[in-house]
N, CA, C and O of each residue as an XYZ file, in Angstrom:
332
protein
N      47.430    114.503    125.479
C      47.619    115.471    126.556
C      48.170    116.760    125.974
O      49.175    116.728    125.263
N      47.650    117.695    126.206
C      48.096    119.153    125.682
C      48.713    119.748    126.774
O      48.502    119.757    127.987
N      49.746    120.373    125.828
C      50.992    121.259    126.596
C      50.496    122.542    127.149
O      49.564    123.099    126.570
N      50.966    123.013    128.099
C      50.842    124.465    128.871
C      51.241    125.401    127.916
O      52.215    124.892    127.362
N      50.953    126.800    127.285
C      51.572    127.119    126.631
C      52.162    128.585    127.681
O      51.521    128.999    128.647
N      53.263    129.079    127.288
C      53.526    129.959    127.977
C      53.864    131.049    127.327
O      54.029    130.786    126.136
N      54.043    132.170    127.579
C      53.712    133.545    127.504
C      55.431    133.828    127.219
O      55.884    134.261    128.278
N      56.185    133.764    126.500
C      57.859    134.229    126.553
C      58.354    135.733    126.665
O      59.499    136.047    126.990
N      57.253    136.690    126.324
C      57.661    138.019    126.565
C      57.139    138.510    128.127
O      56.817    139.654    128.446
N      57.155    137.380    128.937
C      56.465    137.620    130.113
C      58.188    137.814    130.862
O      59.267    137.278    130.608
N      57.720    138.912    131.923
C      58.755    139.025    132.783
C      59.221    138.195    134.147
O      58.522    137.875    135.108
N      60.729    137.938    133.896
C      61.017    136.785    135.134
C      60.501    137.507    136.426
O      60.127    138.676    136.524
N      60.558    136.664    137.271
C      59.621    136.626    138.380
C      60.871    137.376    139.198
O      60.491    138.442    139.682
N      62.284    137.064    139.467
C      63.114    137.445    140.008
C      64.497    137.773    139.019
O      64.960    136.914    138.269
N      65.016    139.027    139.138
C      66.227    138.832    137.953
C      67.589    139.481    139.219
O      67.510    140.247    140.180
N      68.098    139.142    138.943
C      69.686    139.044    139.596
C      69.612    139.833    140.762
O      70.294    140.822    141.033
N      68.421    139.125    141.650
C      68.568    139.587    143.220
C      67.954    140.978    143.425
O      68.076    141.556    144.505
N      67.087    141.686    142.063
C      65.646    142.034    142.480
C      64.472    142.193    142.035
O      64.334    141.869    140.856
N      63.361    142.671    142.687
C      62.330    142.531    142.342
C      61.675    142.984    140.728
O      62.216    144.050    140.435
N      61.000    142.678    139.939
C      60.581    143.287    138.878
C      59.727    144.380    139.440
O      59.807    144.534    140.659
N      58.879    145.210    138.732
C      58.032    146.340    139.159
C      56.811    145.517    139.451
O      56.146    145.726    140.466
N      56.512    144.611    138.604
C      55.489    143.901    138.740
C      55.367    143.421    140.531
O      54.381    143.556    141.256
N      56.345    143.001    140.789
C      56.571    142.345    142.373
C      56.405    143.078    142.771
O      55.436    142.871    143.502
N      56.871    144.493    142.890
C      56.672    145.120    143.579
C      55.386    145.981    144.288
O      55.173    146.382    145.432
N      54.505    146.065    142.762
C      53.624    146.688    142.622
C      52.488    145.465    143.474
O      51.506    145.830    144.122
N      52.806    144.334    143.328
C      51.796    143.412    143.945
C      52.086    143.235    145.395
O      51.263    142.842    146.221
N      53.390    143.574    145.650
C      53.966    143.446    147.091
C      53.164    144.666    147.910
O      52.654    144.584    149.027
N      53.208    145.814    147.022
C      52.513    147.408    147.428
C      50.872    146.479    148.303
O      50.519    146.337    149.473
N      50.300    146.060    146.983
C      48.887    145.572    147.006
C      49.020    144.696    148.045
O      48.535    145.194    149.061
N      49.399    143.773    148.200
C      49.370    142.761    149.380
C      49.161    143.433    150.650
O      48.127    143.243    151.290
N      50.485    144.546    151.228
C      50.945    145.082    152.009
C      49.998    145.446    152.588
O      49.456    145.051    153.620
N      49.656    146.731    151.456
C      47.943    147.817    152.066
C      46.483    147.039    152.640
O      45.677    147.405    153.495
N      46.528    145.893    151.832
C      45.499    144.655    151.981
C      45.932    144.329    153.837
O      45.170    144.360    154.803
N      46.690    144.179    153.813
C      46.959    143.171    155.035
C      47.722    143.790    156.395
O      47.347    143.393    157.498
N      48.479    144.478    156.318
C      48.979    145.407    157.466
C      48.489    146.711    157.677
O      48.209    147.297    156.632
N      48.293    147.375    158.781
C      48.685    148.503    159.308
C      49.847    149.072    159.395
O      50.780    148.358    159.761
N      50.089    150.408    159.107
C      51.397    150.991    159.868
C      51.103    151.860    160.625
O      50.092    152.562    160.632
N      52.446    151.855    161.670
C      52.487    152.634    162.765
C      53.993    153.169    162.339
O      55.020    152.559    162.039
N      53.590    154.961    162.474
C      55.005    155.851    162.866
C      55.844    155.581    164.106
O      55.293    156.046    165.104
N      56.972    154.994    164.354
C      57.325    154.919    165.447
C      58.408    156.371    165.649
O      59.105    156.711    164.694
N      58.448    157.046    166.788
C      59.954    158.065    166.668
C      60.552    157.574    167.770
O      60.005    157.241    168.822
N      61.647    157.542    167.503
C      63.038    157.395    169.022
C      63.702    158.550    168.556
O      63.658    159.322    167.598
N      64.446    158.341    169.787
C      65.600    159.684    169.900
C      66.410    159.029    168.984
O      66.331    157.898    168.505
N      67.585    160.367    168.743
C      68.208    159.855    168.095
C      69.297    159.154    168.347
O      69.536    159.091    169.553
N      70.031    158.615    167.681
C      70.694    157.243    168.494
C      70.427    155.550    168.732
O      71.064    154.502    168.625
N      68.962    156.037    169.151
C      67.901    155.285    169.833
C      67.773    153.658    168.849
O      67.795    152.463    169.144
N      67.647    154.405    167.673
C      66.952    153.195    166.564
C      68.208    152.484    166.591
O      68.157    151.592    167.438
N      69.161    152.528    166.072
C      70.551    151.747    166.405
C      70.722    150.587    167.337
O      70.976    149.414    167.062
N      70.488    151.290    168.755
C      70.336    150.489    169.340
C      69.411    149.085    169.651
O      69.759    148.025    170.170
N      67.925    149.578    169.051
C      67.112    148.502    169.160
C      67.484    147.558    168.279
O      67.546    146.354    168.528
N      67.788    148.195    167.018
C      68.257    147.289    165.724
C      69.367    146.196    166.359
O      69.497    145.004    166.077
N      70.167    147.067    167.374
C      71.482    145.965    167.344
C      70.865    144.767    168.118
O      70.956    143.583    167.796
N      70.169    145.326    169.281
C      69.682    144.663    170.379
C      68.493    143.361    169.496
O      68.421    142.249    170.020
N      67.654    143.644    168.202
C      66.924    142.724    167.415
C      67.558    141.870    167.017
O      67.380    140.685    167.300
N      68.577    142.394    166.151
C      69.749    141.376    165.491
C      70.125    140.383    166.678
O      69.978    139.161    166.661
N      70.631    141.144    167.689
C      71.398    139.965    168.334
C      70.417    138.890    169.166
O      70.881    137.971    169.840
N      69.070    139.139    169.019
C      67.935    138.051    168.982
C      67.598    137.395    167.942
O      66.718    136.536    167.905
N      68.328    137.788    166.970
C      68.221    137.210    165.289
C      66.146    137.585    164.828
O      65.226    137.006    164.250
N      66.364    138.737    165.472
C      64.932    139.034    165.070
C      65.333    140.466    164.110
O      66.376    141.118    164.164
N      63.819    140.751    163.009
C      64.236    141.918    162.773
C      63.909    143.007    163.619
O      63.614    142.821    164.799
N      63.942    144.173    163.079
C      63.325    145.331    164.091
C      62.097    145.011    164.666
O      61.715    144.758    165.808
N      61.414    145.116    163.209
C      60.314    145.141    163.024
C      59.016    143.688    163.983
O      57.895    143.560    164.475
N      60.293    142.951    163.686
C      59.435    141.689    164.828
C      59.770    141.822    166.078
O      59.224    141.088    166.901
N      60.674    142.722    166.469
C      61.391    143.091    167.953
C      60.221    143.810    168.175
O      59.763    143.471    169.266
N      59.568    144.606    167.659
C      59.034    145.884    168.156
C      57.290    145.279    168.393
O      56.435    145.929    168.995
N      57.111    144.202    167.898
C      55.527    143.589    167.743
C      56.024    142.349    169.067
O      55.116    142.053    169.844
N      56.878    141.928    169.209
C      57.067    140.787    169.800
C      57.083    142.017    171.405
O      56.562    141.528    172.407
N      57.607    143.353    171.533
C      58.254    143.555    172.531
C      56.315    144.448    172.335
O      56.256    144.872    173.489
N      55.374    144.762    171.889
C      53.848    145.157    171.963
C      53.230    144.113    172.711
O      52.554    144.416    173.694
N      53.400    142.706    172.312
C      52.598    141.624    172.728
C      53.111    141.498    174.018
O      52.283    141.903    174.834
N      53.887    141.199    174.404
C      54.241    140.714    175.637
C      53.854    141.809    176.594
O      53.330    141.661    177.698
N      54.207    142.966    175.980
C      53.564    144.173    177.252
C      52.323    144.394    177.647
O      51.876    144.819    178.712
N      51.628    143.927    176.292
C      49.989    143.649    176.504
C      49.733    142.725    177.744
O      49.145    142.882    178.814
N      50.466    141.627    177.117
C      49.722    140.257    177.840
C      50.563    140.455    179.575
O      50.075    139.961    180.591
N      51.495    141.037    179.562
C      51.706    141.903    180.868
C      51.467    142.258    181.394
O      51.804    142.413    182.567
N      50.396    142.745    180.523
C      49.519    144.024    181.623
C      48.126    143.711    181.904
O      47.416    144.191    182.788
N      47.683    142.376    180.561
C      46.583    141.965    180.874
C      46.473    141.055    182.085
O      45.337    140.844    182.511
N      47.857    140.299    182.897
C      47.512    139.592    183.498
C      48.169    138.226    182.965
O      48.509    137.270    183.661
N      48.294    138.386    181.221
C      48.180    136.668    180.587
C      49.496    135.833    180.960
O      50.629    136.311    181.014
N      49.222    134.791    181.154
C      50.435    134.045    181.687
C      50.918    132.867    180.454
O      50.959    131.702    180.849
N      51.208    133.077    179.281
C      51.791    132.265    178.536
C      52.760    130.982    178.539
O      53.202    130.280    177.629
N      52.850    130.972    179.397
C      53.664    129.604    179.949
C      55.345    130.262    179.638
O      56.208    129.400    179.472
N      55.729    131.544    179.572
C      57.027    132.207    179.113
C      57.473    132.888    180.715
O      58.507    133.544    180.840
């Protein structure tokens, strides 16, 4: 049975809590691959508040703000989710 050989000047995958460039650069690639962005603006003040109001759903913003899209959809479409 032959051994795996491995690469030792290869860079760790994670070093003391962050990303290498490499991660990052593939995180970039993933990102553009797979999401859209949307500019959001609030007043000012404004973002604070949603943030606190996410947190204290233990959600992030960012899922506050898609979770609080869907439901207005399906709101408005009529959809009755069993919620």
């Amino acid at each position: 049975m032959s051994e795996k050989k491995t690469d030792e000047k290869r860079e760790p995958r994670f070093i003391r809590g962050k990303y290498t460039e490499g991660q990052k650069e593939a995180t970039a690639k993933y990102n553009a691959k797979a999401y859209d962005r949307i500019e959001l603006k609030v007043k000012k003040g404004e973002k604070t508040t949603l943030q606190a109001h996410a947190e204290n759903r233990g959600e992030s913003l960012n899922g506050f703000v898609n979770r609080a899209i869907t439901e207005t959809i399906e709101r408005d479409m009529g959809i009755n989710n069993g919620n």
